[in-house]
Structure formats: C-alpha cells, structure tokens
C-alpha positions in Angstrom: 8.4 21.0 -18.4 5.2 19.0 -19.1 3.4 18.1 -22.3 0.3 18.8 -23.1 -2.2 16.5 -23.3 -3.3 17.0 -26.8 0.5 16.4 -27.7 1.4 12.8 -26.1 1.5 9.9 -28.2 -2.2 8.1 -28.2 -2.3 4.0 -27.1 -3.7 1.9 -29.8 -4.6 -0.5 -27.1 -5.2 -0.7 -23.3 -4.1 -2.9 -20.6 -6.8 -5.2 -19.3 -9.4 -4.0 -17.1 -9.8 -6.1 -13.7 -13.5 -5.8 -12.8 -13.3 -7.8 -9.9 -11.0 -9.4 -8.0 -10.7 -13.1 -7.4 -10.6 -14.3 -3.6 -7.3 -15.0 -3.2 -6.5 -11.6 -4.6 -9.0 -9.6 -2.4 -8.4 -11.3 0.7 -10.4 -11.5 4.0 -12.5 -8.7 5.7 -10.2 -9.0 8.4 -7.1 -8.5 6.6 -5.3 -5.0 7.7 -5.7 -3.4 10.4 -7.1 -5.1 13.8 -8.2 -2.1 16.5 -4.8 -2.8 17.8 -2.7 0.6 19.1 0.4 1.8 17.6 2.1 0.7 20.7 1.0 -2.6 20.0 1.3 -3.1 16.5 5.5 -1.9 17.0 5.4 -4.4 19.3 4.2 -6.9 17.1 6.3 -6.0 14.5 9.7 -6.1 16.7 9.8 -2.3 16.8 11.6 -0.4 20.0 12.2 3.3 20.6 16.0 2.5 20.2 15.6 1.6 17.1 15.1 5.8 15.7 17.4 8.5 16.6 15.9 11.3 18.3 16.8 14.7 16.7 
C-alpha cells in the first residue's frame, strides 16, 4: 500500500541543485556511443556468443 501525498512527512530542506555540470563531469561530445554495430561493440567489449546460453 502507498501513502498519500498529502500524508508523507514534508523536508525542511533540499539537497543542492546542480545547474550545470563542470567539464570533467559532463564529459566530451563524443563520449557514448560511436556509430559502431552491436557486433562490434561485443567485440570490443570481449563478448562471444558462448558466453549466453541459448534457451
């Protein structure tokens, strides 16, 4: 069962609030994916079709 809103217990104070991130935190435009294929990102990350069982 869930609680209302109206009944949970109010914050007198909120977490900071980030309104940008610095460059080390937000990384490069390039970060992520590449264009590369499935097949080639498994292959990059040591990945092979023996490594899952079929079912």
């Amino acid at each position: 069962m869930t609680t209302p809103e109206e009944n949970r217990p109010k914050t007198d104070t909120t977490d900071e609030v980030l309104t940008e991130k610095n460059a080390s935190e937000a990384g490069t435009p390039n970060a992520g994916a590449t264009g590369r294929t499935v097949k080639e990102a498994l292959e990059e990350a040591g990945v092979s079709p023996e490594d899952f069982e079929e079912k």
